[in-house]
C-alpha positions in Angstrom: -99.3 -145.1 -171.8 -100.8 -147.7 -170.3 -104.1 -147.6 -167.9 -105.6 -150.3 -166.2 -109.4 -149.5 -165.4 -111.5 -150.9 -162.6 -114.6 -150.0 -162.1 -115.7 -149.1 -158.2 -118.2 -148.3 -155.8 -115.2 -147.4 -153.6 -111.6 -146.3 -153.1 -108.8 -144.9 -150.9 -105.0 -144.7 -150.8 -102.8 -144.6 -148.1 -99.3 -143.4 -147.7 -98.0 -144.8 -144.4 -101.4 -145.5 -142.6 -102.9 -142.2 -143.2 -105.0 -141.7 -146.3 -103.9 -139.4 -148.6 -107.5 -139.8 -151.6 -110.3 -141.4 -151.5 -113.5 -141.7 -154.0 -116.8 -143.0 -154.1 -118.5 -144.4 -157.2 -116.5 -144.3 -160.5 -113.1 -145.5 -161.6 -109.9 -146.4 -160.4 -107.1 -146.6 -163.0 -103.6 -147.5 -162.6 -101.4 -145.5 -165.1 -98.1 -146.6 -166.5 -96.0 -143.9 -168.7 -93.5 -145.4 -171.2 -90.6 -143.5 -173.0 -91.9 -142.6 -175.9 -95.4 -140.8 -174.5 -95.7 -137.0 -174.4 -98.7 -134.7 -173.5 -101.2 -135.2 -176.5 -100.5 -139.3 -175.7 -102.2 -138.3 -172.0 -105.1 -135.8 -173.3 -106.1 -138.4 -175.5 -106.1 -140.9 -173.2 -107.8 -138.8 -170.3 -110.4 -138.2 -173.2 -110.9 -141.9 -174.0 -111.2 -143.1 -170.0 -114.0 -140.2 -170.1 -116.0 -141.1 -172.7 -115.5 -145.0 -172.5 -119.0 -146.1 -171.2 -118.4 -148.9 -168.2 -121.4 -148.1 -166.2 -125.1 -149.8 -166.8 -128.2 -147.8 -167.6 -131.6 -148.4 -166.5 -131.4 -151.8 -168.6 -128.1 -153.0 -167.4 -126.4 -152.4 -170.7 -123.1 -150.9 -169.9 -124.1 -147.8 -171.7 -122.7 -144.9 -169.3 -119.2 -143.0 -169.2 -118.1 -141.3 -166.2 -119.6 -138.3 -166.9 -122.8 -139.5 -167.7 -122.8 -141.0 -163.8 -121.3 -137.9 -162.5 -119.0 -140.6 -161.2 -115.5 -139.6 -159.7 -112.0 -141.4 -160.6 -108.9 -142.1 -158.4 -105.6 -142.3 -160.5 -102.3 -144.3 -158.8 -99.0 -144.0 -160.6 -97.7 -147.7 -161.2 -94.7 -148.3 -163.2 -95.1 -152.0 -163.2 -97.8 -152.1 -165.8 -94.2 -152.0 -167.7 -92.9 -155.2 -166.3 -90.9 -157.3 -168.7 -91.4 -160.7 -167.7 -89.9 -162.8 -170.7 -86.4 -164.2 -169.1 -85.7 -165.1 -165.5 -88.2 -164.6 -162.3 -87.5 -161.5 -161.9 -89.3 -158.1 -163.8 -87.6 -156.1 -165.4 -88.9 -152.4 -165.7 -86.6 -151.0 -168.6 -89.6 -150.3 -170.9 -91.2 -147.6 -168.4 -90.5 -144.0 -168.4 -87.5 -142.5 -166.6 -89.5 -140.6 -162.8 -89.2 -136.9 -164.4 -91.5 -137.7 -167.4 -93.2 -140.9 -165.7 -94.4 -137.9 -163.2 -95.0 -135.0 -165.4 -97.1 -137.1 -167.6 -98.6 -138.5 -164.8 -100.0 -134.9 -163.5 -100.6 -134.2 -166.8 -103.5 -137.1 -167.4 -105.4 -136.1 -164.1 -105.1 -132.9 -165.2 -106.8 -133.2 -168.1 -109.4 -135.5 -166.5 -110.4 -132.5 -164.4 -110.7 -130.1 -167.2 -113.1 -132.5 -168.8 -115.0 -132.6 -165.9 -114.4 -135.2 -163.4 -113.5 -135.5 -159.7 -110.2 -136.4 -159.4 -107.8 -137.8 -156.6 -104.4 -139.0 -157.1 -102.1 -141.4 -155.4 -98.5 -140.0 -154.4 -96.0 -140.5 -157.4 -93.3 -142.3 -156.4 -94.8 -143.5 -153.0 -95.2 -146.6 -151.1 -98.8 -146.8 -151.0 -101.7 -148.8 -150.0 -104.9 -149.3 -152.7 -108.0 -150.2 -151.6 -111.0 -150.5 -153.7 -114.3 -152.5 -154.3 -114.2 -153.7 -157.7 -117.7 -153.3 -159.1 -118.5 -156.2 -161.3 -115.7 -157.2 -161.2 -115.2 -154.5 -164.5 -111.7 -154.5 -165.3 -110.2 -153.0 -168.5 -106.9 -153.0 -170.0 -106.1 -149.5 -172.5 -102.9 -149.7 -174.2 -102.2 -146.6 -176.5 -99.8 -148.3 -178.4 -102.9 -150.2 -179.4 -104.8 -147.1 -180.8 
């Protein structure tokens, strides 16, 4: 799997012009599901976006998780963190999971972000949809669990 984090004091999605989620302080990450990912793959993960401390403490040392905050996170399924750009102009999206996992694993990592604690919302899989969000910082991270 692959999650890109970013941390916000806001964000919303909208599904043609209506939203559809929306948090306040916390994270937004965008979650891509390759071929070879299963259920403990998504657990982990949900565990490690957590417990990963992105948010400053009363020094400004980035010493705080989510849960530490009681902050809430926004998850938006996006396929194209797969994007193949090697040859050509053009992406190629081979190395993402087919929908029917891409989706079940999808449900499954805000899933288990709620059973560890945290306010979730979640984009619509498969959708058209419209992100916005303040990046705080900017505080962007990249999580690859290939890179575990």
């Amino acid at each position: 799997m692959r999650a890109l984090l970013q941390r916000t004091s806001g964000a919303r999605v909208r599904v043609d012009d209506v939203v559809i989620a929306e948090v306040g302080a916390g994270v937004v990450v965008f979650l891509g599901v390759g071929p070879g990912d299963d259920e403990s793959i998504a657990d982990a993960l949900a565990r490690r976006v957590t417990e990963l401390r992105m948010f400053d403490d009363a020094d400004g040392r980035t010493n705080l998780s989510l849960t530490d905050i009681g902050g809430e996170i926004l998850v938006v399924s996006q396929f194209t963190l797969y994007a193949d750009t090697r040859r050509g102009r053009r992406p190629g999206f081979t190395g993402a999971a087919v929908p029917e996992l891409a989706e079940r694993l999808y449900l499954r990592f805000a899933e288990s972000l709620r059973a560890l604690g945290l306010t979730v919302a979640t984009g619509r899989f498969g959708s058209v949809m419209a992100v916005d969000l303040v990046n705080d910082g900017p505080f962007t991270i990249w999580l690859d669990t290939d890179d575990r």
